[in-house]
N, C-alpha and C positions, 0 to 999 in steps of 0.2 A: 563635260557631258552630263546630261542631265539623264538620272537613269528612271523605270517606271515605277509610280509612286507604290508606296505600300500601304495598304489601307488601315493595316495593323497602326499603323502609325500618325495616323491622323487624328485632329482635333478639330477642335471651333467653339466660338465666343461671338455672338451678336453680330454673327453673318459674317464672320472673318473667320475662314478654317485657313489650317496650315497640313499640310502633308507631306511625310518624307518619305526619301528613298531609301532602295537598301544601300544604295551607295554614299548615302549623306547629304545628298541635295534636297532641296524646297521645295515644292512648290504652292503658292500662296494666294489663296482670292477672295475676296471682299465686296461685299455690297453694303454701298454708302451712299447717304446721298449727294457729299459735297466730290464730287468725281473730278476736281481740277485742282489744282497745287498741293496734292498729296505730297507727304512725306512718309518715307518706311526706315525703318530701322530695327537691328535687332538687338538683343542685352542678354546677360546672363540672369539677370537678376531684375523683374518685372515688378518689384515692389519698392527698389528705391532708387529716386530720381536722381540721385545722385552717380550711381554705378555708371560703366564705362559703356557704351553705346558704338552701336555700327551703324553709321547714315547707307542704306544702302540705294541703288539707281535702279529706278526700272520705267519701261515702256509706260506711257498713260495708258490706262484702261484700267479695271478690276481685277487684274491679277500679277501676277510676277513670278518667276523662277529663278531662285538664289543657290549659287555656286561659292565655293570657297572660305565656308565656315568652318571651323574649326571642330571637327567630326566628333571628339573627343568632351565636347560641354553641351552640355542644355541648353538648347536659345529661343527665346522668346520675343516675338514680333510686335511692331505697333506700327500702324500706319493713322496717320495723324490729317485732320483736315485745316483747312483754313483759319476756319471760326474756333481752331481748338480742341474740335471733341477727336478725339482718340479711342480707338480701340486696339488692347494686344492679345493677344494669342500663341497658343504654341500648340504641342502634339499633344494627346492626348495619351497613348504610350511612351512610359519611360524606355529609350532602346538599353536595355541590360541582354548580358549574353546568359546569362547563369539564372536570371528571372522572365518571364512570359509575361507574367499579369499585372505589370507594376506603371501604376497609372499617378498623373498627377489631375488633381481630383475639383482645377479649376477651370474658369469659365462657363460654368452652367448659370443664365439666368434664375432673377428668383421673379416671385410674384410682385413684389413691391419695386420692379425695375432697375434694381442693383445687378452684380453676379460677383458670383465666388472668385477669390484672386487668385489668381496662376500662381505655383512654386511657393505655395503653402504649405499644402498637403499633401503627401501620395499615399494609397494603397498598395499593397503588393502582394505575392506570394512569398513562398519561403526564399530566403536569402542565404540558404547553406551552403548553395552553387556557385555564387557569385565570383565572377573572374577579378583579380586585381585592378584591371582596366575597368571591370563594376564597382569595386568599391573606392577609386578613384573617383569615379563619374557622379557618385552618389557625393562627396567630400564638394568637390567641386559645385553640389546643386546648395551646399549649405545646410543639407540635414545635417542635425545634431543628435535628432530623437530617436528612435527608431523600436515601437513595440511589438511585439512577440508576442503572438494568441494563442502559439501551439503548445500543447503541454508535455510533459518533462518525457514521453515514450515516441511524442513526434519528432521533439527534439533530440533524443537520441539514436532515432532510429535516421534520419536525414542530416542531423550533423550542425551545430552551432549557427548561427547568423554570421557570415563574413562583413565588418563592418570596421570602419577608419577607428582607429586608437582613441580620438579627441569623442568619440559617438557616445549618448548615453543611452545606454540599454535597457529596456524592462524587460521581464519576462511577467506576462499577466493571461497565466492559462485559463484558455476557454474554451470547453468542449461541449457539440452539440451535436443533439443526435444521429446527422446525416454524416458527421467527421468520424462517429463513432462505430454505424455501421459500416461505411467504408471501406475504415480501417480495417475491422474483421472480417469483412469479405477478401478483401485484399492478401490478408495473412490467410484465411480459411484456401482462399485460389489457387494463390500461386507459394506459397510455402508448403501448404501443407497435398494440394492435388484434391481436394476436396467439394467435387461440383456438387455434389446432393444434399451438403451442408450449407450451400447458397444457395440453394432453391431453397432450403427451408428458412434459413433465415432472410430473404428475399420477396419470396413468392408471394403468391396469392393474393396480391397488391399490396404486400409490406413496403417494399421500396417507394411506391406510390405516397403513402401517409404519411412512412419518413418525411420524405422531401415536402410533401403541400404542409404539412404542420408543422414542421420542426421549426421555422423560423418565428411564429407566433409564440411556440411555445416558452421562446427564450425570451417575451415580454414576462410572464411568470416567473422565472427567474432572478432571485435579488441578488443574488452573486454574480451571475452573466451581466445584469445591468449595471452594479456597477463597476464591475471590469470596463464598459464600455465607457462610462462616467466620467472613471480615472483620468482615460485615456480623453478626453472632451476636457477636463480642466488641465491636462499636461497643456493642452491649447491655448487655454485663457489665461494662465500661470506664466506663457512666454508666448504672449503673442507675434513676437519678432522673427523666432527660431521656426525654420520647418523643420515638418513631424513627419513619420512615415512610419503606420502602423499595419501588421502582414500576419495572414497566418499558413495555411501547408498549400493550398491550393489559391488562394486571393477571392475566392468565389463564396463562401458560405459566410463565416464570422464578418472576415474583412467586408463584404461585401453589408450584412445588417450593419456594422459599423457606420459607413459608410451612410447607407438610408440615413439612420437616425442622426447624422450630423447635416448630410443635405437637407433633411425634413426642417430641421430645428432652424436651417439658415434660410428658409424660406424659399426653396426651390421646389417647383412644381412636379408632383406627383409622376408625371409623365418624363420627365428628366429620371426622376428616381428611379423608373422601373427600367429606361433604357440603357441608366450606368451598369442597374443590376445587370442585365441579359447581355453584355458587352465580354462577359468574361469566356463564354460558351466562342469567342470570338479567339481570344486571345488564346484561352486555352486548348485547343482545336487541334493542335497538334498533338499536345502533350496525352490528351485524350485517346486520341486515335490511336496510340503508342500503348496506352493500358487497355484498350477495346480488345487488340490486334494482342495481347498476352492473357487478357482472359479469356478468348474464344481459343486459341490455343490449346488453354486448359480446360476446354470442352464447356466453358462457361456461358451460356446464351446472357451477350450483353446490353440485350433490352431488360434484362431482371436491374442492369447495373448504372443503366443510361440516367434515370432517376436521379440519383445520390450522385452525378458529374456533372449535368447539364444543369442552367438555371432557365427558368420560366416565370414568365409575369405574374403567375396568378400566387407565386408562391412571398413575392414581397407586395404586392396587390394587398394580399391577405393582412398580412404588417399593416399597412399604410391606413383599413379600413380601421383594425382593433385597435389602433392606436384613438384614431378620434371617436369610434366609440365607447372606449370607455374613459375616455381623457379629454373629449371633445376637441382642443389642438394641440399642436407642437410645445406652447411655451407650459401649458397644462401636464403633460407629459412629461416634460423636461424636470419640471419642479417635482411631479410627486412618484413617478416611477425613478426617473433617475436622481436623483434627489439635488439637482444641481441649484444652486441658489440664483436669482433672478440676475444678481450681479455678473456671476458666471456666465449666464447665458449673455447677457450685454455684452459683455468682455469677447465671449467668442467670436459674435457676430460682429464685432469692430474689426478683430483680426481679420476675416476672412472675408470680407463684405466692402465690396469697392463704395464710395460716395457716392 
């Protein structure tokens, strides 16, 4: 039985989305133009031809609903036409039970008609949670990498990264100022019962300037850049291995992360802002959950909506001070984060279909 899709869990790549259910079904549609002797298939592993393949059957037409995969792996789609051209696809949430915001960060077109390849990258949230059957699932996707943005008080205050044995670990803290008032609202709130301590530290459109600046401000930042740097040549240094870099919530760090690698691979501006605002998506829940304990604690959580929610204009902002004072990405690349020209080539082989 095919159960209702979940949007949380949908992707797409060059007018091929995939979307799954809560129950583990597919379903899959496509606009192509060769519409006759399709082939579909699915694979764990969407970057080499070699790996083991599911020919799968469906009705002609532009779509299909796939039963009987094995609920437990990551799969990734490709429906292939006559003349050859292919396209694959898969979700664009990782289903983790212990993580909300853990995405794999391919499929976005770029400007120059390439796109980013599936089961390279992911983002995520914190991975403190993470069920055994997560860090199974994660082993199975062939992460190796896995970087840690939260620092040494986030990380003891939520509890280590659950991660496979064979995984290699950074830990590469980066704190910025929307994580930082958060955080103290958070302990000011509900540790301490202290509403008039959030209104002062909140008010009078404090929370407001956090959020709209704060992400610019970490372009100023030479230690925030190259944390992010590092974590950009761990990419070019093993272009084979997927990486998956996370920090407490998947929305702020992870999220500038993020930009500046889609920016750098040549993916349009308009992509970049809809990855950013995807999290307010994902994270919805987990939200609602701290709204519904700070008003509790008599906290009006419009002072807190700010510092949880993401909004365009706040990596708009990014995207604009980047080419003004750098004029573009590979500009950027070279002399804010200091990566070398080679680097940057190196990235964008890994991640950048032909």
């Amino acid at each position: 039985m095919v159960g209702s899709v979940t949007e949380a869990h949908s992707g797409d790549s060059a007018g091929f989305q995939v979307a799954m259910s809560d129950g583990g079904e597919f379903t899959l549609s496509w606009a192509l133009d060769e519409v006759s002797e399709l082939t579909l298939s699915a694979s764990e592993d969407p970057n080499d031809p070699d790996a083991a393949t599911v020919e799968l059957a469906f009705a002609a037409g532009g779509s299909a609903e796939i039963t009987g995969l094995a609920p437990d792996r990551r799969w990734y789609f490709t429906v292939a036409g006559p003349t050859g051209r292919a396209v694959t696809s898969g979700t664009r949430q990782v289903a983790l039970r212990g993580a909300q915001n853990a995405r794999d960060i391919g499929g976005y077109p770029t400007v120059d008609g390439r796109s980013v390849r599936w089961g390279k990258v992911f983002r995520a949230d914190s991975l403190s949670a993470l069920t055994d059957e997560d860090v199974d699932y994660l082993d199975r996707s062939r992460i190796r990498t896995v970087v840690d943005f939260r620092g040494p008080q986030e990380v003891a205050a939520a509890g280590p990264d659950r991660v496979s044995a064979g995984t290699t670990h950074i830990q590469t803290p980066l704190m910025d100022d929307s994580t930082n008032a958060f955080a103290a609202v958070m302990s000011t709130a509900l540790a301490e019962g202290d509403r008039d301590a959030v209104i002062e530290m909140l008010g009078g459109g404090k929370a407001e300037e956090l959020s709209e600046h704060g992400f610019v401000r970490q372009l100023g930042r030479p230690t925030t850049m190259a944390g992010y740097a590092d974590t950009l040549r761990r990419i070019a240094d093993a272009p084979d291995e997927p990486l998956l870099y996370h920090c407490a919530g998947g929305k702020d760090r992870t999220s500038m992360m993020t930009a500046l690698l889609l920016g750098i691979l040549g993916v349009p501006d308009q992509a970049i802002v809809d990855d950013f605002v995807l999290s307010n998506h994902f994270n919805k829940h987990r939200n609602n959950q701290r709204f519904a304990a700070l008003a509790a604690r008599g906290v009006d959580i419009e002072l807190v909506r700010p510092l949880m929610e993401q909004r365009p204009s706040q990596i708009e902002a990014v995207l604009a001070a980047i080419r003004e004072q750098y004029g573009d990405w590979d500009a950027f690349a070279l002399e804010c984060l200091k990566l070398s020209a080679t680097e940057i080539e190196s990235i964008r082989r890994a991640l950048l279909s032909n």
